[in-house]
Backbone bond lengths (Angstrom), bond angles and torsions (degrees), N, CA, C in turn:
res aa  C-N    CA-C-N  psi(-1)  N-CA   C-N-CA  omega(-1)  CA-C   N-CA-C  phi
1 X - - - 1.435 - - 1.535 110.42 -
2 X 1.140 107.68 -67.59 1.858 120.86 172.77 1.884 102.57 -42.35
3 X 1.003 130.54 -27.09 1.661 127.32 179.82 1.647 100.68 -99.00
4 X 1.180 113.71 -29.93 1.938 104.01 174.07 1.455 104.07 -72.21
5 X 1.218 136.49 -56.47 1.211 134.50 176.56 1.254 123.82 -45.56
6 X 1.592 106.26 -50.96 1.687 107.24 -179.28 1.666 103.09 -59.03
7 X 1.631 115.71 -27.19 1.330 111.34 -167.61 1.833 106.65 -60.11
8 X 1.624 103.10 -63.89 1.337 105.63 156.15 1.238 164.29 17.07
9 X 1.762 93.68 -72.94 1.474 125.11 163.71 1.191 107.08 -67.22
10 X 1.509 110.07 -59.32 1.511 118.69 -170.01 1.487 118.92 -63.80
11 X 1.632 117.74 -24.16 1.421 144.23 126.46 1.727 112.77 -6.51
12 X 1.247 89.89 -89.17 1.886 107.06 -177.05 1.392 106.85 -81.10
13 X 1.343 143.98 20.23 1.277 153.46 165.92 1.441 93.88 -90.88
14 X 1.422 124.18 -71.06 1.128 144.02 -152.22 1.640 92.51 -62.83
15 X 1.136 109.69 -55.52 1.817 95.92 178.05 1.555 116.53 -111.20
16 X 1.962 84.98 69.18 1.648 92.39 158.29 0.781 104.54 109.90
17 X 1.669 140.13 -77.53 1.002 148.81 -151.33 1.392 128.15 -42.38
18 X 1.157 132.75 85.32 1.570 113.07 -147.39 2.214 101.84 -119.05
19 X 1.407 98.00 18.59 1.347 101.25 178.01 1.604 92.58 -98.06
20 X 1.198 142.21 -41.21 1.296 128.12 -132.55 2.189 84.54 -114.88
21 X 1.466 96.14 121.54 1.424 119.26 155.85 1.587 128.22 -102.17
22 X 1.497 115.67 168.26 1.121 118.99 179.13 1.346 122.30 -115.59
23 X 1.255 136.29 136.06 1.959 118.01 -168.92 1.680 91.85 -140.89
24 X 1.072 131.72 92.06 1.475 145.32 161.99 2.030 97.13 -25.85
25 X 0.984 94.48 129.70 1.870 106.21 179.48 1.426 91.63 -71.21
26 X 1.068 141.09 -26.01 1.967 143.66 -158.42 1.606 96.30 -95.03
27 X 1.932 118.80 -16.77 1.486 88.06 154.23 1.707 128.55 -103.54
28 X 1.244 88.20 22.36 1.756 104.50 -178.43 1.691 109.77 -98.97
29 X 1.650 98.06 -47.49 1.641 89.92 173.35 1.612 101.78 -152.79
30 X 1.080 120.14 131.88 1.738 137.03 -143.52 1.708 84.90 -107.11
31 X 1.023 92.08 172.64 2.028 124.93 145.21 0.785 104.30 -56.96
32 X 1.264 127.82 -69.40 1.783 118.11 -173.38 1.341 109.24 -50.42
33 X 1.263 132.25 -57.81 1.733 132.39 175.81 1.278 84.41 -33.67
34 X 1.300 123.61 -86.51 1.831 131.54 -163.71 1.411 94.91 -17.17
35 X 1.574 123.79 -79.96 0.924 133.21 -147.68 2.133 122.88 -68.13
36 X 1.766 85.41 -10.92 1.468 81.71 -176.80 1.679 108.46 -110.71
37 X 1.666 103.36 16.27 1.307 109.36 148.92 1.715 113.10 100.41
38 X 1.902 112.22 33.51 1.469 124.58 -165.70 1.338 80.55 -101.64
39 X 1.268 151.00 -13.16 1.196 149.94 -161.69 1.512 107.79 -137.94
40 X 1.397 117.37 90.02 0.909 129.83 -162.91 1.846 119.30 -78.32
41 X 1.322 87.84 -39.15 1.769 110.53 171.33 1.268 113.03 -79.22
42 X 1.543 128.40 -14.48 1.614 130.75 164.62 1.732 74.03 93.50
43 X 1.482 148.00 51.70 1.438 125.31 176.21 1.357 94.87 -155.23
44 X 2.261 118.19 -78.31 0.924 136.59 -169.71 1.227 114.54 -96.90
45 X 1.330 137.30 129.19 1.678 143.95 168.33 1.610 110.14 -51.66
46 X 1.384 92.63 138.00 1.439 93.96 178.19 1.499 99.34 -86.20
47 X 1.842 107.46 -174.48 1.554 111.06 -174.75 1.643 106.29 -55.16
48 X 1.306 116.08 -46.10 1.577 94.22 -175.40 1.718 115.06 -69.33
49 X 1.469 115.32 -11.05 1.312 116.25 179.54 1.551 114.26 -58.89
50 X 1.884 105.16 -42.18 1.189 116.05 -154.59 1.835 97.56 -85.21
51 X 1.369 113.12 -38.40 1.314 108.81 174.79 1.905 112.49 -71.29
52 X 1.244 107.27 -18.65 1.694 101.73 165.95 1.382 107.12 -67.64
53 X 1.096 136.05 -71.57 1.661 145.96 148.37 1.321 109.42 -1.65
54 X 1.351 118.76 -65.86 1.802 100.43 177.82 1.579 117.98 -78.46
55 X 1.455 111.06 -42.58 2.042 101.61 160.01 1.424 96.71 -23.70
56 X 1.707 109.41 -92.79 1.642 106.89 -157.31 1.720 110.25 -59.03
57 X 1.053 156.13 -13.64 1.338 142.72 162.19 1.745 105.75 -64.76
58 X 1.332 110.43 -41.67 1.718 104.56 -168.59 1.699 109.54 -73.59
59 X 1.507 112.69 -25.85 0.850 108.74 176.85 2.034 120.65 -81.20
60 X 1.858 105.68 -28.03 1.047 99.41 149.78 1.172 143.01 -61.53
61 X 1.083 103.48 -11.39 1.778 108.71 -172.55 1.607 108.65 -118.73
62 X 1.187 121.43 -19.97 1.589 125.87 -176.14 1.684 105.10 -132.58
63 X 1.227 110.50 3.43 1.572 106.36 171.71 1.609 121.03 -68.86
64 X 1.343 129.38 -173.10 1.523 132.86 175.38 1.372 90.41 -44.29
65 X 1.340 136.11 -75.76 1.422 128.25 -149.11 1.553 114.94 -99.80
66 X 1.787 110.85 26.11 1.403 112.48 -154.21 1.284 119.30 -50.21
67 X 1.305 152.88 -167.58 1.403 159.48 -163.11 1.511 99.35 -125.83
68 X 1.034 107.65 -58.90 1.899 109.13 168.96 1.481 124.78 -57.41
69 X 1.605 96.34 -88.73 1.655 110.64 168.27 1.368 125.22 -111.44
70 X 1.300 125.89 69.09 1.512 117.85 -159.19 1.822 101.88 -51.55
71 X 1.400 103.16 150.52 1.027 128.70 165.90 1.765 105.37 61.41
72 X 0.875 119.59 60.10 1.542 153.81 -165.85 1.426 98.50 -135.35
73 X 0.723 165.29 -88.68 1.265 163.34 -137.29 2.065 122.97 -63.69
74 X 1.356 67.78 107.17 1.772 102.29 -168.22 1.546 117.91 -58.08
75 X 1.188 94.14 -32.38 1.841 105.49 -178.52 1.564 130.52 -102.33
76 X 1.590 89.39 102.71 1.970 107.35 -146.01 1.832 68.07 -86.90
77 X 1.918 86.69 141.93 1.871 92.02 162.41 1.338 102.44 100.84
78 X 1.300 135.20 -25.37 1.562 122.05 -136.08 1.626 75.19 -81.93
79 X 1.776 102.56 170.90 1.093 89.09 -178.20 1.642 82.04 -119.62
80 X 1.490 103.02 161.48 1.734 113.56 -160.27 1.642 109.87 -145.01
């Protein structure tokens, strides 16, 4: 699923489209998250899963090089 979609984007990139990006969920929350126990059910992130998940999305998307608004990103420290 995650490789048809990226195809997609890169799809509607290619003709034109230059609003719509792609951000793989595996760089928001890994195996390793899984494995150090944010996902308690082996499925859904627990609360610290979901607040790890938005750090690394805000910083993908509003960080120095964000995808949205680079250099937008309000929350000095977070850890990501």
């Amino acid at each position: 699923m995650r490789s048809e979609l990226e195809r997609v984007v890169k799809q509607l990139q290619a003709r034109g489209d230059g609003n719509i990006r792609y951000v793989s969920g595996l760089e928001l929350f890994s195996e390793a998250d899984m494995k150090a126990g944010l996902a308690p059910d082996s499925l859904h992130p627990n609360g610290d899963g979901y607040e790890l998940m938005g750090a690394r999305f805000a910083k993908v998307a509003f960080g120095d090089s964000g995808i949205l608004l680079p250099g937008r990103l309000a929350v000095k420290g977070a850890k990501v």
